[in-house]
Backbone as XML, in Angstrom:
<?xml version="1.0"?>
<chain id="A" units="angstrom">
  <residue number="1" name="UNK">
    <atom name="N" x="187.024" y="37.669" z="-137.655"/>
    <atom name="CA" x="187.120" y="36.290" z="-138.086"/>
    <atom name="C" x="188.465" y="35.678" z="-137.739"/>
  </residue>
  <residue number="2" name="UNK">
    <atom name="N" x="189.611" y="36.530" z="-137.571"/>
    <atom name="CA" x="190.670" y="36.297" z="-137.260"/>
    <atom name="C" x="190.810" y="34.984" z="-135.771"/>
  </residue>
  <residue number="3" name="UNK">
    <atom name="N" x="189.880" y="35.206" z="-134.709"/>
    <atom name="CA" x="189.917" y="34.664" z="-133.449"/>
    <atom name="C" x="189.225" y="33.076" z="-133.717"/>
  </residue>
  <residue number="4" name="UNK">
    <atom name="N" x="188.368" y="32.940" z="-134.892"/>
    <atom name="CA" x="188.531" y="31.582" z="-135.585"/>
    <atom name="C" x="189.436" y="30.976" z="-135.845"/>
  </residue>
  <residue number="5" name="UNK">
    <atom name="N" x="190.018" y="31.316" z="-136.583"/>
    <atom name="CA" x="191.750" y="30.318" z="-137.238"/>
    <atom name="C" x="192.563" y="30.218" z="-135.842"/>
  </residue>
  <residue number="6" name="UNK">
    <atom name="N" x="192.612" y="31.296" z="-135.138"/>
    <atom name="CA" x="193.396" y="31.049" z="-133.562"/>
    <atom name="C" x="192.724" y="30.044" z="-132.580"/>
  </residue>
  <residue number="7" name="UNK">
    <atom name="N" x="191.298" y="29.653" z="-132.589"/>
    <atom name="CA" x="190.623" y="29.163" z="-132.197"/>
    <atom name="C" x="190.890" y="27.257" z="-132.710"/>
  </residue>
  <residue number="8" name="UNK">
    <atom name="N" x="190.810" y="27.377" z="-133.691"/>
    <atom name="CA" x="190.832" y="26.171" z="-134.607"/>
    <atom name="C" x="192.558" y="25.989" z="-134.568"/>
  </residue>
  <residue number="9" name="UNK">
    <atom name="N" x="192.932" y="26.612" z="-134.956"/>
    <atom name="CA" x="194.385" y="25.906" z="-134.387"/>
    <atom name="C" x="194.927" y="25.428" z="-133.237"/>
  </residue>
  <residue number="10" name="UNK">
    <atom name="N" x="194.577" y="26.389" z="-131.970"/>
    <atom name="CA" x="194.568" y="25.909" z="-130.898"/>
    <atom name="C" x="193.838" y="24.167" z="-130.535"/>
  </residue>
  <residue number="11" name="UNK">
    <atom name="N" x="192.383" y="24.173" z="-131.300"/>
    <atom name="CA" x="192.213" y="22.752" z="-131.519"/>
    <atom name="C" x="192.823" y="22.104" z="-131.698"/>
  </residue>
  <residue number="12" name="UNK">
    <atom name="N" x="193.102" y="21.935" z="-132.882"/>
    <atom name="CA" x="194.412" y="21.396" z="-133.671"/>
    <atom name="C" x="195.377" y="20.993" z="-132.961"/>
  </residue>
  <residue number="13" name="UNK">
    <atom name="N" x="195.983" y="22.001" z="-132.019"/>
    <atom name="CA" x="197.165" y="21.835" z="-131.323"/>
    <atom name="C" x="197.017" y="20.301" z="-130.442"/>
  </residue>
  <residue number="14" name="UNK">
    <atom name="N" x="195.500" y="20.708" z="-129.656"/>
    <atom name="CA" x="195.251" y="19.815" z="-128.138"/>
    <atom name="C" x="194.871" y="18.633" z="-128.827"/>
  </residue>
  <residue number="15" name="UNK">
    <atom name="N" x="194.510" y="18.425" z="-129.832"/>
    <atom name="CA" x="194.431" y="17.239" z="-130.486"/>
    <atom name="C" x="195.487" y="16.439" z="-130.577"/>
  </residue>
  <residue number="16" name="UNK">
    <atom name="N" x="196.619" y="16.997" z="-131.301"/>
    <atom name="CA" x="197.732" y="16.382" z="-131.543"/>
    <atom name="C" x="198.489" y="16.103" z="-130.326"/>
  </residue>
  <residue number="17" name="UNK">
    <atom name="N" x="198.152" y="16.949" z="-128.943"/>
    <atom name="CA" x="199.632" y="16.949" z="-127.976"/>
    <atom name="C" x="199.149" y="15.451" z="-127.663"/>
  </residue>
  <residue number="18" name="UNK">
    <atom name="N" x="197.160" y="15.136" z="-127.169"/>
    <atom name="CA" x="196.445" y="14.355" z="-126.337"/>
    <atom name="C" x="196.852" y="13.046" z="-127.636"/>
  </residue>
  <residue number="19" name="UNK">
    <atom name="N" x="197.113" y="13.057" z="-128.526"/>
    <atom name="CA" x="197.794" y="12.049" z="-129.362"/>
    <atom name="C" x="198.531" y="11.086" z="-128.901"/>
  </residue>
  <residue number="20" name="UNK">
    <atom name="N" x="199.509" y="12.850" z="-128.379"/>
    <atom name="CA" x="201.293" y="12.078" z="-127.996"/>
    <atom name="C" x="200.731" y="11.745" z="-126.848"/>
  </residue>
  <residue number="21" name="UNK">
    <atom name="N" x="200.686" y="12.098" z="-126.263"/>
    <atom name="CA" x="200.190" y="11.624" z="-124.806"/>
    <atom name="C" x="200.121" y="10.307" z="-124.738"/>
  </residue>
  <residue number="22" name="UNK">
    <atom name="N" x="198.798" y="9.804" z="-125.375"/>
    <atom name="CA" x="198.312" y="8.626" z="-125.203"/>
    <atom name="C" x="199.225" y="7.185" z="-126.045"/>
  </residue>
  <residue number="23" name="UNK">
    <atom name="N" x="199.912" y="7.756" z="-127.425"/>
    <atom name="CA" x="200.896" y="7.112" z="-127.508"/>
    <atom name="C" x="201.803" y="6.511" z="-126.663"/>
  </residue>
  <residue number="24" name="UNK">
    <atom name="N" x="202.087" y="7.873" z="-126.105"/>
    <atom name="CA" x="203.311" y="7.633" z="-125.354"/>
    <atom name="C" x="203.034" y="6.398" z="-123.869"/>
  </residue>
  <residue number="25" name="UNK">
    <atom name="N" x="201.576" y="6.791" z="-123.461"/>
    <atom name="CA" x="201.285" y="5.973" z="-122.516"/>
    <atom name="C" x="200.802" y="4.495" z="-123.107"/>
  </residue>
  <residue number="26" name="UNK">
    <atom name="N" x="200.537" y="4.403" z="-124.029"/>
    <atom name="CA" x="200.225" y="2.640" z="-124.888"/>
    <atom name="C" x="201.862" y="2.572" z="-125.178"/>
  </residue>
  <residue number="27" name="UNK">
    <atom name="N" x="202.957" y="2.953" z="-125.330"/>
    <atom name="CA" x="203.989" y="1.994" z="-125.373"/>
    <atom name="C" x="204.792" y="1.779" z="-124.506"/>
  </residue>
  <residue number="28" name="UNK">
    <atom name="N" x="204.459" y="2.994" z="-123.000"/>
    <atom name="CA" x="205.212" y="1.936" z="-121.799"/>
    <atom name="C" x="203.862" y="0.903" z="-120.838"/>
  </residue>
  <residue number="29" name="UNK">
    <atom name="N" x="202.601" y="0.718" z="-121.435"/>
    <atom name="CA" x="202.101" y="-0.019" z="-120.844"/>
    <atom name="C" x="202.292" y="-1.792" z="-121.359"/>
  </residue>
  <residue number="30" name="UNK">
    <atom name="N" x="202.405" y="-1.424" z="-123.118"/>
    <atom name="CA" x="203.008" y="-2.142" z="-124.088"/>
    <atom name="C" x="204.703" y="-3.123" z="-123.584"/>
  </residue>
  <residue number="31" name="UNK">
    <atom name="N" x="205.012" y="-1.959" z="-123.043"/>
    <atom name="CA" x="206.385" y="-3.077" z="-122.634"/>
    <atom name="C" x="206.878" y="-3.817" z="-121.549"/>
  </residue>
  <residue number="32" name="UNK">
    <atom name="N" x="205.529" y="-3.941" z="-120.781"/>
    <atom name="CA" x="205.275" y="-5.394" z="-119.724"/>
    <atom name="C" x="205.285" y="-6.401" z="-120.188"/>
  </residue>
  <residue number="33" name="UNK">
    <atom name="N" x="205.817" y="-7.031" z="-119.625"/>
    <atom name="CA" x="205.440" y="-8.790" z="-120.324"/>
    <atom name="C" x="204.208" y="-9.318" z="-119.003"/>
  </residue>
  <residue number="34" name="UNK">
    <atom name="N" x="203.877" y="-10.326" z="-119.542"/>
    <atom name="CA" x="202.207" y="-10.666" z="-118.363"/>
    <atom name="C" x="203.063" y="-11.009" z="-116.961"/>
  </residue>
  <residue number="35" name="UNK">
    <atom name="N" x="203.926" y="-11.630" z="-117.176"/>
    <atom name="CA" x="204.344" y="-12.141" z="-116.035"/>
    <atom name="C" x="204.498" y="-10.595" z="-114.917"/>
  </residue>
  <residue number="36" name="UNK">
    <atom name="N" x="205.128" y="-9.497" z="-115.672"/>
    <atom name="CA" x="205.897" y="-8.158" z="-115.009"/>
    <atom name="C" x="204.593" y="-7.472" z="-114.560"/>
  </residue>
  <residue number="37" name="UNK">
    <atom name="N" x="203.346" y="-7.994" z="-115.140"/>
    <atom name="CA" x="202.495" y="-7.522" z="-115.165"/>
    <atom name="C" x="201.234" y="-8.398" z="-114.073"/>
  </residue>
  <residue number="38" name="UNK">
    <atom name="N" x="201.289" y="-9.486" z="-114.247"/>
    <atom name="CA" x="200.632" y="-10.332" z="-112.804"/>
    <atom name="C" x="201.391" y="-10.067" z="-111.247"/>
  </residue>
  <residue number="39" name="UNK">
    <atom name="N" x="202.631" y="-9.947" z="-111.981"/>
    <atom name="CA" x="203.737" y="-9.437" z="-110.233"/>
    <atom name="C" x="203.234" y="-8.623" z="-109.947"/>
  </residue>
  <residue number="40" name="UNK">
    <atom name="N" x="203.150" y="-7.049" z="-110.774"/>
    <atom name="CA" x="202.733" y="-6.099" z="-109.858"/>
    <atom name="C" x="201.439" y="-6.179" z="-109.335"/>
  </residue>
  <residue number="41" name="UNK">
    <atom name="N" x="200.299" y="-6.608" z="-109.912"/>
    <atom name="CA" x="198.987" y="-6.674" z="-109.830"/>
    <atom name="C" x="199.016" y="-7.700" z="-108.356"/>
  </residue>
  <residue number="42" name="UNK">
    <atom name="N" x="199.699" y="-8.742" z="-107.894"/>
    <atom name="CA" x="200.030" y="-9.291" z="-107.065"/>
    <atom name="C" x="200.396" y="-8.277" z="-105.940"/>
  </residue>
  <residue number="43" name="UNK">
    <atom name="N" x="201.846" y="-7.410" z="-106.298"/>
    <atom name="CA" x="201.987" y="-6.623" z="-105.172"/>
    <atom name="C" x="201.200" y="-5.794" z="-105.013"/>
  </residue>
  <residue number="44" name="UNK">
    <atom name="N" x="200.361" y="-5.075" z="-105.575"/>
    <atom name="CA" x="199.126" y="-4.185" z="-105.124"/>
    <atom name="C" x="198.141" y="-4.693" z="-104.450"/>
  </residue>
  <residue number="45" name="UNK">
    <atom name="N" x="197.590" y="-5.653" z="-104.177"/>
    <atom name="CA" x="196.887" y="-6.249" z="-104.102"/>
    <atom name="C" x="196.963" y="-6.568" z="-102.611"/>
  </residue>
  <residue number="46" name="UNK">
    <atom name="N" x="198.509" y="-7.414" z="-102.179"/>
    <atom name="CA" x="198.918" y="-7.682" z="-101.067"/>
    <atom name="C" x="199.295" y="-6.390" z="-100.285"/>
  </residue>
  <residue number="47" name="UNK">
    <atom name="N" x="199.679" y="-5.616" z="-101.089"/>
    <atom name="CA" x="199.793" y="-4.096" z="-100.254"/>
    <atom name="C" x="198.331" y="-3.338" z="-99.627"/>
  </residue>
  <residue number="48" name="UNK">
    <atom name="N" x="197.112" y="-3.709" z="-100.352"/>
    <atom name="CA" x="196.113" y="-2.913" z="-100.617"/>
    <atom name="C" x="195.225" y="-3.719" z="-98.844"/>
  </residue>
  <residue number="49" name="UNK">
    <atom name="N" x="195.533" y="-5.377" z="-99.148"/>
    <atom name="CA" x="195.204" y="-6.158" z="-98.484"/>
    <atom name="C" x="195.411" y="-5.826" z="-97.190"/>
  </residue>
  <residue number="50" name="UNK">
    <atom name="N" x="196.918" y="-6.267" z="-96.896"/>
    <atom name="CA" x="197.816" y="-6.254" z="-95.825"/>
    <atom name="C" x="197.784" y="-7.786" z="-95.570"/>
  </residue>
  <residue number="51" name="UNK">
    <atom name="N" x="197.321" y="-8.593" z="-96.787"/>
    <atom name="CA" x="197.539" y="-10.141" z="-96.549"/>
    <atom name="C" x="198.227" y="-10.353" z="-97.520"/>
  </residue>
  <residue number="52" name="UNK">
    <atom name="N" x="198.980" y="-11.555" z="-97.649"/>
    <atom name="CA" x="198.880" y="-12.417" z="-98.864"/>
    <atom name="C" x="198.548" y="-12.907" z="-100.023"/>
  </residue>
  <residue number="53" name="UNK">
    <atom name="N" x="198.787" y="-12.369" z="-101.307"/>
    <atom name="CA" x="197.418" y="-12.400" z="-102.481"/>
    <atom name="C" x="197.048" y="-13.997" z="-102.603"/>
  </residue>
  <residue number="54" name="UNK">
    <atom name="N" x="197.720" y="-15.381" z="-101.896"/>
    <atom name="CA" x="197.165" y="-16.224" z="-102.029"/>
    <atom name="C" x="196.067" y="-16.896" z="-100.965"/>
  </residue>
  <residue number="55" name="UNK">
    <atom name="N" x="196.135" y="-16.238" z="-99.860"/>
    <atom name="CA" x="195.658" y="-16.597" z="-98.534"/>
    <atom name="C" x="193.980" y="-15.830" z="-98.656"/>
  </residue>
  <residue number="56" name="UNK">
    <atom name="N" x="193.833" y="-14.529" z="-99.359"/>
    <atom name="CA" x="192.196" y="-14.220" z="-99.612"/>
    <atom name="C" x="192.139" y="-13.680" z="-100.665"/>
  </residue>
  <residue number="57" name="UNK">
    <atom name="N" x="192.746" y="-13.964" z="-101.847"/>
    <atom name="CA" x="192.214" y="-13.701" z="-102.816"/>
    <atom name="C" x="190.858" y="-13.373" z="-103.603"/>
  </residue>
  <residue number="58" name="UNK">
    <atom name="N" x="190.072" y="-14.421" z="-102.697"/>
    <atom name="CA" x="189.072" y="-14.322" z="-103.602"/>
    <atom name="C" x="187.804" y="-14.260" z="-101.856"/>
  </residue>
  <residue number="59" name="UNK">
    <atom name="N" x="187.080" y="-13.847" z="-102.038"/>
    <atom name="CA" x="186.115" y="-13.005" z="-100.667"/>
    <atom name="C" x="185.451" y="-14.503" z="-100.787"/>
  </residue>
  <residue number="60" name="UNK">
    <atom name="N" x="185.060" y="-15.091" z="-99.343"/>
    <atom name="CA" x="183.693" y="-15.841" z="-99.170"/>
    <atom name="C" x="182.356" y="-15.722" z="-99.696"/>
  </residue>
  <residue number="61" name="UNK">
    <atom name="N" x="181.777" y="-16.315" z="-100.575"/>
    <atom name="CA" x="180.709" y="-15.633" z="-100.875"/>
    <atom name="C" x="179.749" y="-17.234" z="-101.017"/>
  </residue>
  <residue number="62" name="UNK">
    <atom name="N" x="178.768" y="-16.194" z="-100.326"/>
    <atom name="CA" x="177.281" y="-17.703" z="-100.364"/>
    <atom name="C" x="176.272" y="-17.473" z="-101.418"/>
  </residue>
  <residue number="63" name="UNK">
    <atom name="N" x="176.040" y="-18.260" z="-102.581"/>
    <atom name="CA" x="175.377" y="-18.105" z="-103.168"/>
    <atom name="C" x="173.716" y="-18.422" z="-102.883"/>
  </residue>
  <residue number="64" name="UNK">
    <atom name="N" x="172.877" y="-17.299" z="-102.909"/>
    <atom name="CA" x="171.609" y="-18.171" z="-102.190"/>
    <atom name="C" x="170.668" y="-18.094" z="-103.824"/>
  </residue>
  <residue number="65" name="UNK">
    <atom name="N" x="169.943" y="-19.649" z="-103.707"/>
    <atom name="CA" x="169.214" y="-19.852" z="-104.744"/>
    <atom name="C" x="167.793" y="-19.992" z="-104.337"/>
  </residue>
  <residue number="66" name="UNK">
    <atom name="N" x="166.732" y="-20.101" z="-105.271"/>
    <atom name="CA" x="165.568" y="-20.128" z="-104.533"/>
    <atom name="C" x="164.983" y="-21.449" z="-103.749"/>
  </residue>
  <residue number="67" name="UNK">
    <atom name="N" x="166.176" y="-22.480" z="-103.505"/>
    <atom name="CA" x="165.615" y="-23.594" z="-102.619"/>
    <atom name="C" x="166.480" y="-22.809" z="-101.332"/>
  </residue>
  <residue number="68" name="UNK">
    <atom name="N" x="166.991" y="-22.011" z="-101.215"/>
    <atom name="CA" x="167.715" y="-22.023" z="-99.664"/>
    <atom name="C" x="166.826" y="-20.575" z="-99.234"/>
  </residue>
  <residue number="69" name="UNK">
    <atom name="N" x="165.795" y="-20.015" z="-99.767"/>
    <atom name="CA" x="165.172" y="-19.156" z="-99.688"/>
    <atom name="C" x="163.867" y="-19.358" z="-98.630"/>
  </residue>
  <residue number="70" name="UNK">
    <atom name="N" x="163.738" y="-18.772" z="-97.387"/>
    <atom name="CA" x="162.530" y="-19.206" z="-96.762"/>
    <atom name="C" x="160.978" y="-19.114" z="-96.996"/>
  </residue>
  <residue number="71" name="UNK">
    <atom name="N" x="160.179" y="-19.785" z="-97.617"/>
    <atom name="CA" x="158.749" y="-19.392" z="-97.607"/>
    <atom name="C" x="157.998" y="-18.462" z="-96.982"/>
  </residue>
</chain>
């Protein structure tokens, strides 16, 4: 019965580290401000691109409805 309590503590343990963990990662995501936070999303974006995030931001897209639909 002994390899229970070693078992269950070990739980215990990965519980608490995956705690800190995730703490720790909610308070440096926490200390962006939007602006620090639209910049980078900007530079990824233009990096990811190899354009400009204002020049294609957003993809061409044709919406087809059922009058532009052929019989």
């Amino acid at each position: 019965m002994r390899w229970w309590k070693i078992l269950g503590l070990a739980g215990v343990a990965g519980v608490a580290a995956t705690g800190v963990v995730i703490a720790r990662a909610e308070r440096r995501r926490q200390a962006y401000t939007p602006d620090e936070i639209r910049t980078r999303l900007r530079a990824r974006l233009e990096e990811s691109s190899g354009e400009p995030a204002g020049e294609s931001a957003k993809p061409d897209l044709k919406i087809v409805g059922p009058a532009d639909q052929a019989p």
